[in-house]
N, C-alpha and C positions, 0 to 999 in steps of 0.2 A: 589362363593357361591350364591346361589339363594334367593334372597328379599323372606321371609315370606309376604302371602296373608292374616294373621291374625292378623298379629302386622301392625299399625298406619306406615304408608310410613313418610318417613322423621322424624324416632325417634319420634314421636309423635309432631314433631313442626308444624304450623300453613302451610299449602299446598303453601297459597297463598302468605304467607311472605316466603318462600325459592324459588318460582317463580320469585319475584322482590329483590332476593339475602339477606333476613334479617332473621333471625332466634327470630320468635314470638310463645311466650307461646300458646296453645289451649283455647280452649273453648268446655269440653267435651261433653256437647249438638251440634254443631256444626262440622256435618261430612257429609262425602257425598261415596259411595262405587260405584268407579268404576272401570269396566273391572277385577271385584272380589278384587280390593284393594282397604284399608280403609285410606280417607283421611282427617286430620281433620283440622280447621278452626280456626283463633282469635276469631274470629267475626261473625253474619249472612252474614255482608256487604262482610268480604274476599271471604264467599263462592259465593255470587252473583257476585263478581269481577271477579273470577275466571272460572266461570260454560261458558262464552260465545267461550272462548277459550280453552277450557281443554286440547285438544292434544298440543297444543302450549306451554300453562301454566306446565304441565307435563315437557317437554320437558325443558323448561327451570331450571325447579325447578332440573330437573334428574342432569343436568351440576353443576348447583347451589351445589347441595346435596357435591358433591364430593370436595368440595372447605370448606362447612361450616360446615358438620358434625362434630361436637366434637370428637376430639380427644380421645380414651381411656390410 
């Protein structure tokens, strides 16, 4: 099934806490859309933590995802 480019990547949790493997609430001002997907942030600081390595940060977070995504 194909990731929706509308709905918040990683369930709406924070980009940069499922990069470094922790699942952290948003902060809905705090997004950033790239390569058309919406990704949102704890913090300003996650997002600035994050922005230097994006392909990197992605990549981990993609491995990450599959590990901490809640269960339905």
């Amino acid at each position: 099934m194909r990731q929706s480019r509308t709905r918040p990547q990683y369930g709406g949790y924070c980009a940069f806490g499922v990069s470094v493997n922790v699942l952290a609430d948003n902060d809905p001002e705090t997004w950033a859309i790239m390569d058309g997907k919406l990704y949102l942030y704890h913090r300003p600081v996650s997002l600035d933590k994050f922005k230097p390595a994006i392909a990197e940060n992605i990549s981990k977070a993609n491995v990450n995802w599959s590990v901490l995504q809640p269960k339905k």
